[in-house]
Structures are given as structure tokens and as C-alpha cells.
C-alpha positions as CSV (number, residue, x, y, z in Angstrom):
1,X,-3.7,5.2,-14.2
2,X,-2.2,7.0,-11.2
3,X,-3.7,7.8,-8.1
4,X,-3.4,11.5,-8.8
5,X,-5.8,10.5,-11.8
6,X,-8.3,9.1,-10.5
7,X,-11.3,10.7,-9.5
8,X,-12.9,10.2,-6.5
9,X,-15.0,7.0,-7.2
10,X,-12.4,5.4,-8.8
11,X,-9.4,6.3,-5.7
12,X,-11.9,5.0,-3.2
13,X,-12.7,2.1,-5.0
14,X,-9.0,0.8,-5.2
15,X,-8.1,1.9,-2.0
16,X,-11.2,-0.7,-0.7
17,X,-9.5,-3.5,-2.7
18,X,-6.6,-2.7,0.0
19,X,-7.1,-0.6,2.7
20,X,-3.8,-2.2,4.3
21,X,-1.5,-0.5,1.8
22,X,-2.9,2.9,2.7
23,X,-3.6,2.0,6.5
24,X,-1.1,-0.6,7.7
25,X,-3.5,-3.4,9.4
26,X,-7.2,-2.6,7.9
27,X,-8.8,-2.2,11.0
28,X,-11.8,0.1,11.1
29,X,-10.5,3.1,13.1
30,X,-7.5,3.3,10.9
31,X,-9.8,3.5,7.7
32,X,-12.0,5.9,9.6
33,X,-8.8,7.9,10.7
34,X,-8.0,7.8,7.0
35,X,-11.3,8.7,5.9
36,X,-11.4,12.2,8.2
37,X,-7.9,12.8,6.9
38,X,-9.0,13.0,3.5
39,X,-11.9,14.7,4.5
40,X,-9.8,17.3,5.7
41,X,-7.1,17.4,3.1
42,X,-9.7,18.0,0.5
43,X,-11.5,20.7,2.7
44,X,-8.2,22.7,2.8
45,X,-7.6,22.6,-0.5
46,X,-10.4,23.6,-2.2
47,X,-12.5,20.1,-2.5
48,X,-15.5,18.7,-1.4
49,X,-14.5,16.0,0.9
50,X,-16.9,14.6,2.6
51,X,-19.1,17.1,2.5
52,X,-23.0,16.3,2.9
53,X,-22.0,12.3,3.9
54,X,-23.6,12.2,7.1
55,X,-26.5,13.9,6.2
56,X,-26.7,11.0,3.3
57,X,-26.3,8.2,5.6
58,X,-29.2,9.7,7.8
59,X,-31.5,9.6,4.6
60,X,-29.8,6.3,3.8
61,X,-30.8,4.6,7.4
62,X,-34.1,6.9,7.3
63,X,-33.6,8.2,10.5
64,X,-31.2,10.4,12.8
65,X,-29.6,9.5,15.9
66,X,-26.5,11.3,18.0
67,X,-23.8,9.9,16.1
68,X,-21.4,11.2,13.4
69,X,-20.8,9.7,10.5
70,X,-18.7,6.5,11.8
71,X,-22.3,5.6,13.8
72,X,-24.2,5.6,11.3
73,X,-22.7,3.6,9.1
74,X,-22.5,1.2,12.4
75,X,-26.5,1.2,12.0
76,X,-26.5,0.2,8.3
77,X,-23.9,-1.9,8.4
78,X,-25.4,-4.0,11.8
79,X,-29.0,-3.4,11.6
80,X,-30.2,-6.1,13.9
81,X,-27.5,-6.1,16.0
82,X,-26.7,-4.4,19.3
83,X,-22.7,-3.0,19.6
84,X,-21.8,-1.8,22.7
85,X,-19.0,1.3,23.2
86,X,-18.1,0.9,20.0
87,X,-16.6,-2.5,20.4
88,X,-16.9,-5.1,17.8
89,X,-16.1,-8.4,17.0
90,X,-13.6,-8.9,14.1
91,X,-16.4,-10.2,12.1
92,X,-18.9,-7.2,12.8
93,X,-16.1,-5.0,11.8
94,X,-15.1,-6.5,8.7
95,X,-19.0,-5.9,7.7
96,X,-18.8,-2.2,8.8
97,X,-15.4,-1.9,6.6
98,X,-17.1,-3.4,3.5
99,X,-20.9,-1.4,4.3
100,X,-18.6,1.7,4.3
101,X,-16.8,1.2,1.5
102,X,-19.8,0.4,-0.5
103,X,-22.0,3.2,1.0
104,X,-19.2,5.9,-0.2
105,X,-19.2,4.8,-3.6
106,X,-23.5,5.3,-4.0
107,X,-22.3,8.8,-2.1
108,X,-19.8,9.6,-4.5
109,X,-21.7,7.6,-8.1
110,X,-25.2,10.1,-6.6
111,X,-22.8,13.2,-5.9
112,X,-21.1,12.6,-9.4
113,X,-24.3,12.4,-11.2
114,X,-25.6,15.8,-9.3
115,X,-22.3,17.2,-10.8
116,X,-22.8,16.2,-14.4
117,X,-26.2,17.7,-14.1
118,X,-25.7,20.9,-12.9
């Protein structure tokens, strides 16, 4: 299947199985930069994007704070842990990677279903 044919779910899902091909080195601000490219790609053009994904991840975490999107999947992803100016360690940031990855597809699978029941 081609990346053109995809829908959503599944283009986000193989792009998580490598980030690197789509980012260079997989490092969180890259797939972050990628993720508000797309965003605004699919804006332009007509799609959804991202639309309604922070307010998810605020009813996903259960509460607000200041941050966009990118802290609040910071929250989920390191619950228990404290990271400070956005700095983290190579292993707190290969958690955030996969938390994201895994939080968009529930956004996306719950966004789907609301789509096929309208």
C-alpha cells in the first residue's frame, strides 16, 4: 500500500516504526517539527489535522496546564518525573516518542470511530 493510501491511522502507525526515514535522527523535536508540519499541511488543504488533539490529551491527563500539545504529552508520558526546560535524558525522550506515537493512534482509532458514526 502506498503512503498516499493510507489513512491516517495507518500513515502514522508506519511512520512510528521509523521516524528516522521521515525525520533524519528520531529525536523528539524533529518528530514534533514533523508532527506541526502535517498539522498544517492538512489544515491548508482541506483536512483535519490535528484538530481537537490537545484538547484530547487534556481529557487524556485529566487536567490542564499552560502547555501546548508537546507538554502535555511530556505529562503522560513522565508522570512521576520532573523535566526541567524541556531538557531530557535520551531515555525520557525515547518514552515521550513512543507515549506520542501511541497517544495519536487512540486520537486518531476515537476520531475514526466518531467519523463512522456520524
Amino acid at each position: 500500500m502506498s503512503l498516499i493510501d493510507m489513512s491516517e491511522r495507518e500513515y502514522w502507525a508506519f511512520v512510528s516504526e521509523g521516524p528516522e526515514v521521515f525525520v533524519g535522527q528520531a529525536t523528539l523535536a524533529r518528530v514534533e517539527s514533523f508532527l506541526i508540519g502535517y498539522h498544517a499541511h492538512a489544515r491548508r488543504h482541506g483536512g483535519p489535522g490535528l484538530d481537537g488533539w490537545r484538547d484530547w490529551l487534556v481529557a487524556r491527563r485529566g487536567r490542564e496546564c499552560n502547555h501546548a500539545w508537546m507538554g502535555l504529552v511530556r505529562h503522560i508520558a513522565l508522570p512521576d518525573e520532573s523535566w526541567d526546560h524541556w531538557q531530557l535524558s535520551p531515555e525520557q525522550e525515547e518514552r515521550v516518542i513512543t507515549t506520542l506515537f501511541a497517544l495519536l493512534d487512540d486520537f486518531l482509532s476515537e476520531r475514526e470511530e466518531e467519523t463512522h458514526t456520524l
